[in-house]
N, C-alpha and C positions, 0 to 999 in steps of 0.2 A: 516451449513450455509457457513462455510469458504471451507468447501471438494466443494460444488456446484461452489461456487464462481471458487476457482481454478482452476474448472474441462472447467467451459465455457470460463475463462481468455486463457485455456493453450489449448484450443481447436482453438481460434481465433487465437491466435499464431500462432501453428502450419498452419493455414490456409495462413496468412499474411509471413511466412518466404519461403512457398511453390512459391511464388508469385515474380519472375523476374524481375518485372517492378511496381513501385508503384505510381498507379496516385489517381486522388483525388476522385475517385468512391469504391478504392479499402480501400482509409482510412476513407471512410464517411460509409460503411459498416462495416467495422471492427469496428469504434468507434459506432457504432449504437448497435452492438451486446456485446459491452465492458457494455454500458449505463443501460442496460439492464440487463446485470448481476448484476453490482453495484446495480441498484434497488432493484433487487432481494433478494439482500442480505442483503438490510435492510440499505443502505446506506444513506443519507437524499439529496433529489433532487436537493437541491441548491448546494451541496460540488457534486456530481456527474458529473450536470451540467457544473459547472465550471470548475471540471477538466478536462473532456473533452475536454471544449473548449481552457484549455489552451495546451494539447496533440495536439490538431485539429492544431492550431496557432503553435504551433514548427515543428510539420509532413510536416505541407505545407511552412514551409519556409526554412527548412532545405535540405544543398545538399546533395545528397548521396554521401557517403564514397566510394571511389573505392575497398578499402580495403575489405569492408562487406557487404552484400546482405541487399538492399533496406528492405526486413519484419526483417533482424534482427535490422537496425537502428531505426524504427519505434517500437520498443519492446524496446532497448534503451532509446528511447523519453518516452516511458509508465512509464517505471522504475524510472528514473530522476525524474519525476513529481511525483509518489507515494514518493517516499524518503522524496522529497521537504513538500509533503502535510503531510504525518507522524511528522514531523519534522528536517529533514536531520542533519544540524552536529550543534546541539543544545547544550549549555554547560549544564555542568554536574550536576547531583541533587544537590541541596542546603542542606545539614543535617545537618545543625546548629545547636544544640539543644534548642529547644522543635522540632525536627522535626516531621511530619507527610506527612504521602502518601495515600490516598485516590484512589484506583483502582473500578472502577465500571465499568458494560458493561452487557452485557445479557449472559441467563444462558449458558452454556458448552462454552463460548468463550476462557476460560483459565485463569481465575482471580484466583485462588485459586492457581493454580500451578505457577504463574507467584510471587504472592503474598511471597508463598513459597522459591522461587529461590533467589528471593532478600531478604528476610530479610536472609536465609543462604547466601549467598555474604555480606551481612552488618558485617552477626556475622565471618565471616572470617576476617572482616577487624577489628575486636577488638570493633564494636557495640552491645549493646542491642536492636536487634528490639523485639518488641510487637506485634502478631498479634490479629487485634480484628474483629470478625464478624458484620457486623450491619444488619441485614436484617430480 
């Protein structure tokens, strides 16, 4: 899911940085074939939609950079808004004790190794984590 996703993300790219002059036919294509990937990949149509339209609303009101080519700013705008929607610079986990972390998501997306990585970073930092399966 996430190799496809990648694969049509860094295909538009490439298509959008090839591209000298960015008007608003060039980013209503590109974000059309973004949209479309997200779906694909299982994304849910209202957080899709909306990002888009908040990429669409920055792409069209943004000057371009002299510094850097019009597709690389518009991949800039992309990036920014994934950050922001991940959570961009969020304070730090709470692990107060009794803490607990609940990781869920569908199967091969990497919950088990991710699971893994952080309770080893916990027990580096002089924690006991627990891992339990529930499934």
């Amino acid at each position: 899911m996430f190799s496809s996703l990648s694969d049509s993300l860094d295909k538009t790219f490439r298509n959008l940085r090839g591209v000298g002059r960015i008007s608003e036919k060039n980013i209503a294509d590109a974000l059309r074939e973004i949209r479309i990937a997200l779906l694909e990949a299982d994304v849910e149509f209202g957080v899709a939609k909306d990002f888009i339209a908040k990429v669409k609303e920055k792409a069209l009101g943004e000057d371009v950079l002299k510094s850097i080519k019009p597709g690389e700013q518009i991949v800039k705008i992309f990036h920014d808004e994934l950050e922001a929607l991940l959570g961009g610079d969020q304070s730090p986990l709470d692990l107060n004790p009794p803490a607990r972390i609940l990781i869920c998501g569908l199967n091969g997306a990497g919950k088990t190794t991710t699971s893994a990585k952080l309770a080893n970073r916990l027990k580096k930092e002089g924690r006991r984590p627990l891992l339990i399966a529930c499934d």
